[in-house]
Phi, psi and omega in degrees: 000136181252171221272005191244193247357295171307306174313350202250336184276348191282322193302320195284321164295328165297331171309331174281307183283336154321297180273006161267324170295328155316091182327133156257147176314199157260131203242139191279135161295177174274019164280332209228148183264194187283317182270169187204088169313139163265142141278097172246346176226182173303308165342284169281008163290309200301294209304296178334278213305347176254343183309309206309325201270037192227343173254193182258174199318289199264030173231045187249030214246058217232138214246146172248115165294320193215154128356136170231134201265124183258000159087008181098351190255167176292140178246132195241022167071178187248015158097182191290317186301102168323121155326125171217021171245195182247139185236104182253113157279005171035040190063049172286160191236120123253159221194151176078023220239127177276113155285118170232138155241171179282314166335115192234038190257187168290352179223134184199145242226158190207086162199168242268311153256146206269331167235141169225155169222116176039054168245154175284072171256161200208148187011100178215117183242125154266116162286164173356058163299121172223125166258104179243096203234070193256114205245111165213100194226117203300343202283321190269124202310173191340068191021197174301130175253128187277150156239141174208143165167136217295005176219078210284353178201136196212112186232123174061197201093190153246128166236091170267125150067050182266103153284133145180143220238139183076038189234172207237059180271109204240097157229129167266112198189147193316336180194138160229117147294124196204133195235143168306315200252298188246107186262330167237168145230142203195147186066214189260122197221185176220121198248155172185133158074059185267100188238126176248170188200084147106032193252194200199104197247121138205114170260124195227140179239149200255305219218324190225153195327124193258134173241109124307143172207121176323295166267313179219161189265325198262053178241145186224027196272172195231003161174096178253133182238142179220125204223124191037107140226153198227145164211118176256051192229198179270153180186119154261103167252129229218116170245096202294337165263198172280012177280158173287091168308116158270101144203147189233159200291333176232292215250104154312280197231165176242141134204122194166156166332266193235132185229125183255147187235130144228130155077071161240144182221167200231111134286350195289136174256141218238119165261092186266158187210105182192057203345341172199111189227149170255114206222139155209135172325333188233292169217155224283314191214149195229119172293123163341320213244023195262151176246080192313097169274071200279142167184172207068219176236154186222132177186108171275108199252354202277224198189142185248078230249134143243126187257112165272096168222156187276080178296000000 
């Protein structure tokens, strides 16, 4: 072998150990497309919700650089287009914000995404979430049904490491569904480390049954997982007919195949005011034919009150 063959093979194993010893830049996993909007202000939080339904599946990509103070202004969901991307709160707080919607139909929705489909969200704390809603408009047969949670209808995906704390939920309405984290959820997804702290639920329904749940209101999937979740909060519930109040400390309803649960805990102190409720500490109501893969540990530590009256 000559000696200009050997310099050439030693150069390229050094080249090789170079480029493994090196740090490399951030290189996108298969979550992530080639672009990745950063976030640093409100300002480019507002622009995501009308920008996303205009790019493709994998140029959906959006980052939170810093905490965002949204200052007190409305927030209006993410529109008719379903979320279908990915959202790295990158463990970032958005904070200081009202849900309102534009919708004056029988149905109408107060979250932070109004849809997701096989979407990635991830490390995110929501702060002083405030809804103050009282919807009544008699034209309409048992009257409006409200939604509310910080993802209002979330089909399949990942929803990971989601906080929220310090918030305020006032709603009044012919029916309200209402999930801390999640108000429906529906087809197999995977939820973990769903948490609430310190929030304030009052909810009151006017004509038709109010379903609660501490993380979710909803679930209606046929193979689903939901893994650490927690709820610490206050919760008033007001059933103004002869309908039934569903609610539960983590879970509102069940109604699906097979759903797996680990490590849900419950703190919350929970008040119904209602002539009929199906209420658990951990979850409210469950369909016969759903089939429950439970382990880990479970613990309702909180306190349940039923005033039966027509509140």
């Amino acid at each position: 072998m000559t000696k200009f063959k050997t310099k050439f093979i030693i150069l390229i194993a050094v080249l090789i150990l170079l480029f493994f010893a090196i740090p490399m830049p951030f290189i996108v996993d298969n979550s992530w497309g080639a672009k990745i909007f950063e976030i640093s202000s409100a300002d480019e939080l507002f622009d995501m919700a009308e920008k996303f339904s205009s790019l493709p599946i994998e140029e959906c990509n959006f980052k939170l650089m810093s905490d965002i103070d949204l200052g007190g202004k409305s927030w209006y969901g993410t529109g008719a287009t379903s979320f279908r991307g990915v959202f790295d709160g990158n463990g970032h707080t958005v904070k200081n914000f009202r849900l309102a919607s534009h919708s004056e139909d029988s149905e109408t929705t107060f979250a932070f995404w109004t849809s997701t489909i096989d979407a990635y969200i991830h490390d995110v704390t929501f702060e002083n979430v405030n809804v103050e809603e009282n919807i009544h408009n008699p034209l309409i047969a048992n009257g409006v049904r409200a939604h509310f949670g910080i993802i209002g209808k979330a089909s399949g995906g990942t929803i990971q490491n989601i906080n929220l704390t310090n918030s305020n939920i006032n709603i009044k309405a012919g029916q309200v569904v209402a999930g801390g984290i999640i108000c429906q959820d529906t087809n197999n997804g995977l939820r973990v480390n769903l948490n609430l702290e310190n929030n304030l639920f009052n909810l009151t329904s006017l004509t038709k049954e109010t379903i609660f749940g501490g993380v979710s209101a909803m679930i209606e999937s046929d193979d689903i997982s939901y893994k650490i979740c927690t709820a610490r909060d206050n919760i008033q519930i007001n059933q103004s007919s002869n309908r039934t109040a569903i609610v539960g400390g983590i879970i509102g309803k069940i109604d699906g195949e097979f759903i797996k649960l680990r490590e849900l805990r419950c703190s919350s102190v929970i008040e119904v005011n209602c002539l009929s409720a199906k209420t658990g500490g951990l979850i409210g109501e469950i369909n016969p034919r759903t089939v429950l893969n439970i382990t880990d540990n479970f613990l309702f530590d909180g306190k349940i009150s039923q005033n039966s009256t027509n509140a």
